[in-house]
N, C-alpha and C positions, 0 to 999 in steps of 0.2 A: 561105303563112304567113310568109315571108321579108319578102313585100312589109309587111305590120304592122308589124313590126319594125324595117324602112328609114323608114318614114311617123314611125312611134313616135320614133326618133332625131332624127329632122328638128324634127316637130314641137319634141320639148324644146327643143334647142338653140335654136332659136326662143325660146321661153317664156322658157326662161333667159338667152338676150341680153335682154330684157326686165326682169325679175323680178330674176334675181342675175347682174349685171355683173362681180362680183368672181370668177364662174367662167367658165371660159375653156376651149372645146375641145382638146384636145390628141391625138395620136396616138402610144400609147403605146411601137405594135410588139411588141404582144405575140399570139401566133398567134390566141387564141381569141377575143379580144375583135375584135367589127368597127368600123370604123372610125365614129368620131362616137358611144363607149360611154364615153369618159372624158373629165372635165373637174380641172380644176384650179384651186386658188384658192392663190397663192403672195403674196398681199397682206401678209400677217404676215410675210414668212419675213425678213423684217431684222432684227426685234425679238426672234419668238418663235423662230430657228432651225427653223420645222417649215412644213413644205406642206401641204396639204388635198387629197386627190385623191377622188373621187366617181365612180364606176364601175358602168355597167348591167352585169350578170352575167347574162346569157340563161342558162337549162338548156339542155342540148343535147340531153336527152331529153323532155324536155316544150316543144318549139318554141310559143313565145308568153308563156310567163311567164318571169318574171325576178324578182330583186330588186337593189339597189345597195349595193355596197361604199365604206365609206368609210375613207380611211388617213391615218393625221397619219405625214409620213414627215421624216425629216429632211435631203430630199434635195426639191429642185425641181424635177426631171429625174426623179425614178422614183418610185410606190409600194411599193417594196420592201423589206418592212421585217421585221427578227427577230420573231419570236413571243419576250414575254417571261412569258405564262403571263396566267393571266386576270387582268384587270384591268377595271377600268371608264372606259369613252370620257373621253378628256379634253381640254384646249384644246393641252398643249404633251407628253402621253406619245406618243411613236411605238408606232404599232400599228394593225391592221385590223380593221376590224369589220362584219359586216354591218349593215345599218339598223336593224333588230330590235333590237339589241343596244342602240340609243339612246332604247327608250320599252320595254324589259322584255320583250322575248321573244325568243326563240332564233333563232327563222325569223318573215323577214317577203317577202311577196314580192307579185306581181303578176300578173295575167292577161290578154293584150288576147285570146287564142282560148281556149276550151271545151275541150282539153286532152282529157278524157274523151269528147265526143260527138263531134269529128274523129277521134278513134280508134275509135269504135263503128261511125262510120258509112263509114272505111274496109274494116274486114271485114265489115260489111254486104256493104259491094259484090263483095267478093270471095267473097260466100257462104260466112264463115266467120262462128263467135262470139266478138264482143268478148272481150279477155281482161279482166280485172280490174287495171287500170294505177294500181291506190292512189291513189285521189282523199287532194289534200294539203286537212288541216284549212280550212274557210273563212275561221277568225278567223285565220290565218296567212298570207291569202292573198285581195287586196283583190279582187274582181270589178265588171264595171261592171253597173248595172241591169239590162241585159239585152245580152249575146252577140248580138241580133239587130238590137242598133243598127247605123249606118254607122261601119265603119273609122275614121271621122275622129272620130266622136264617145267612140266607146269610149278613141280616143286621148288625148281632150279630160280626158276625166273623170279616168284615169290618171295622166295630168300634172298635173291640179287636187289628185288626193287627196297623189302625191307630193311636190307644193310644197309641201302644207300640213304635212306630216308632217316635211321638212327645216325650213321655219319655226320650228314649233314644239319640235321635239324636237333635231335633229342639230345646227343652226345656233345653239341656242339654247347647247348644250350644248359647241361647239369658239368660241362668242364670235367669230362670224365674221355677216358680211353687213353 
């Protein structure tokens, strides 16, 4: 499951030297995130005083899905930023939000494994029964056409829908790219 997740990172970073030049890998040194989960876009920060950092957030209970955090911080060196209470995404407020939060919904997140059938068909083998591991909403939670494509492909797709989705909603909305 691990190895998707290395692929998954690589792969973007790829994409995004491509696509969005104006982000830039960074290593944050923060325990949970691994390395190649955060980028950075510090193009503004002379003007607007704020940085843009973009962050995959793996679950650590549900290995394979994720979603991405994004922070207007006012530091180019860290996302670390006060909670000022809710507010709505903007170009120059400091604050974190996950992705969701930038096209209307609470939780937004991603799948490259099956999450529920890896866990069924581990106590399968162990001659035990599945537990019930709370399948998360599917409109919450992007999948690719099918689980039974190739690694690289499920990866493909994942990066396609998350380009388009910073495109149109995140990018759109901090006046960046």
């Amino acid at each position: 499951m691990a190895k998707i997740q290395q692929l998954f990172l690589r792969k973007a970073k790829e994409a995004w030297q491509r696509e969005f030049p104006f982000l830039r890998p960074v290593d944050l040194k923060i325990n949970r995130l691994p390395k190649g989960a955060s980028f950075l876009c510090d193009n503004y920060f002379a003007t607007r005083r704020v940085a843009y950092f973009l962050t995959f957030e793996f679950n650590p209970r549900r290995v394979g899905e994720f979603t991405i955090s994004v922070t207007v911080s006012p530091s180019a060196t860290s996302p670390m930023v006060e909670s000022t209470g809710p507010f709505k995404p903007s170009p120059t407020q400091p604050g974190s939000y996950l992705i969701g939060a930038y096209f209307g919904r609470p939780m937004y997140g991603w799948a490259l494994i099956n999450v529920e059938e890896e866990t069924a068909a581990f106590f399968r083998s162990i001659g035990e029964a599945p537990p019930n591991v709370g399948m998360v909403s599917r409109q919450d939670l992007w999948r690719p056409v099918s689980f039974d494509l190739p690694p690289e492909e499920i990866v493909k797709q994942a990066i396609a829908d998350i380009n388009q989705k910073l495109r149109q909603f995140v990018f759109s909305i901090l006046q960046i790219g």
